[in-house]
N, C-alpha and C positions, 0 to 999 in steps of 0.2 A: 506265519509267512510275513506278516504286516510287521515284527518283530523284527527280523531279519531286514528289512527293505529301511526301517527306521534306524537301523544300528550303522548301516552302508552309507546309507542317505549324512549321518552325523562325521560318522570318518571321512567323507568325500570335503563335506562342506571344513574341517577343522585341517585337511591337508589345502582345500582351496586357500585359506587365511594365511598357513605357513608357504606356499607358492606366492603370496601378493609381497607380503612382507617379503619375501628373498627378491624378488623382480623392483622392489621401491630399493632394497637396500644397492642392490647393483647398481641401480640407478645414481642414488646418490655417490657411491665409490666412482661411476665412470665422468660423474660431473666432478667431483673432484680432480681425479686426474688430471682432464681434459684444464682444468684451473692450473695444475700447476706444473701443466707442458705449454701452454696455450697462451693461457692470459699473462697471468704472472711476467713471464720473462719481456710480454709486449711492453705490459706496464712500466716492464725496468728501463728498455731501450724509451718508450717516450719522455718518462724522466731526466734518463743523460741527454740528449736531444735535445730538451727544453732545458738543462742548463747551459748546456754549449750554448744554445743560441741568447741565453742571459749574458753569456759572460763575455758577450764580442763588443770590441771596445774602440775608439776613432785609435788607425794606426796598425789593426792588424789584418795580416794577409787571408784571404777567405778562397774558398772552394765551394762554388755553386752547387746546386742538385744540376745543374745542364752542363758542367765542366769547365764553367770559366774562372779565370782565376781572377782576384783582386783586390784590392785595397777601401777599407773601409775610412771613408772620408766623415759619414757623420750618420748620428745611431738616434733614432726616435723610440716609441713605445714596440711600434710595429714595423716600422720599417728600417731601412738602412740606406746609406748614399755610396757608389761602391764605383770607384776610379778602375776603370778597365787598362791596361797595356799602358806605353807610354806616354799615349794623346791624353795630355793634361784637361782635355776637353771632351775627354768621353767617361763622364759619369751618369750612372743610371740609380734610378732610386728603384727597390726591391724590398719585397717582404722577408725577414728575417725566416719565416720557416723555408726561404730557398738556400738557406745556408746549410753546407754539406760538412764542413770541415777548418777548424780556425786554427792560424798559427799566428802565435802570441813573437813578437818582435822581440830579439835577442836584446837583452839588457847587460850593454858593454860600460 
């Protein structure tokens, strides 16, 4: 009988081992995944992001995160100075991550 209980007892424990292993391997496949729906593509959009906002230049027209439009007068490390509308006297200094959208001035 103690034969029998030791042979159940060894099969239980070697099917427990092949259960962990499949539960670590899922594991690792749904962090993958999750990596490359997830992160990945986050990481690509901060990239373009952060060159758009490299590549803004005194002279071109910009598009806020809050929707305003306007004209960049002069570009720091971090900031920008950014001409609103036509009052030559409404410029406001801003952080370049508030930039949404640049368009580079036609070259006639």
């Amino acid at each position: 009988m103690n034969l029998l209980l030791a042979e159940t007892d060894a099969a239980a424990a070697g099917q427990g081992a092949a259960n962990m292993i499949s539960i670590v391997l899922m594991l690792v496949c749904w962090f993958g995944i999750m990596y490359f729906l997830m992160i990945r593509p986050q990481r690509k959009e901060q990239k373009k992001k952060a060159a758009l906002v490299n590549s803004v230049e005194v002279g071109d027209s910009i598009l806020t995160t809050s929707g305003f439009y306007g004209m960049v007068i002069d570009v720091t490390d971090e900031d920008v100075i950014v001409e609103f509308g036509n009052n030559k006297n409404c410029r406001i200094p801003m952080k370049k991550a508030a930039i949404e959208q640049v368009e580079k001035p036609d070259s006639e």
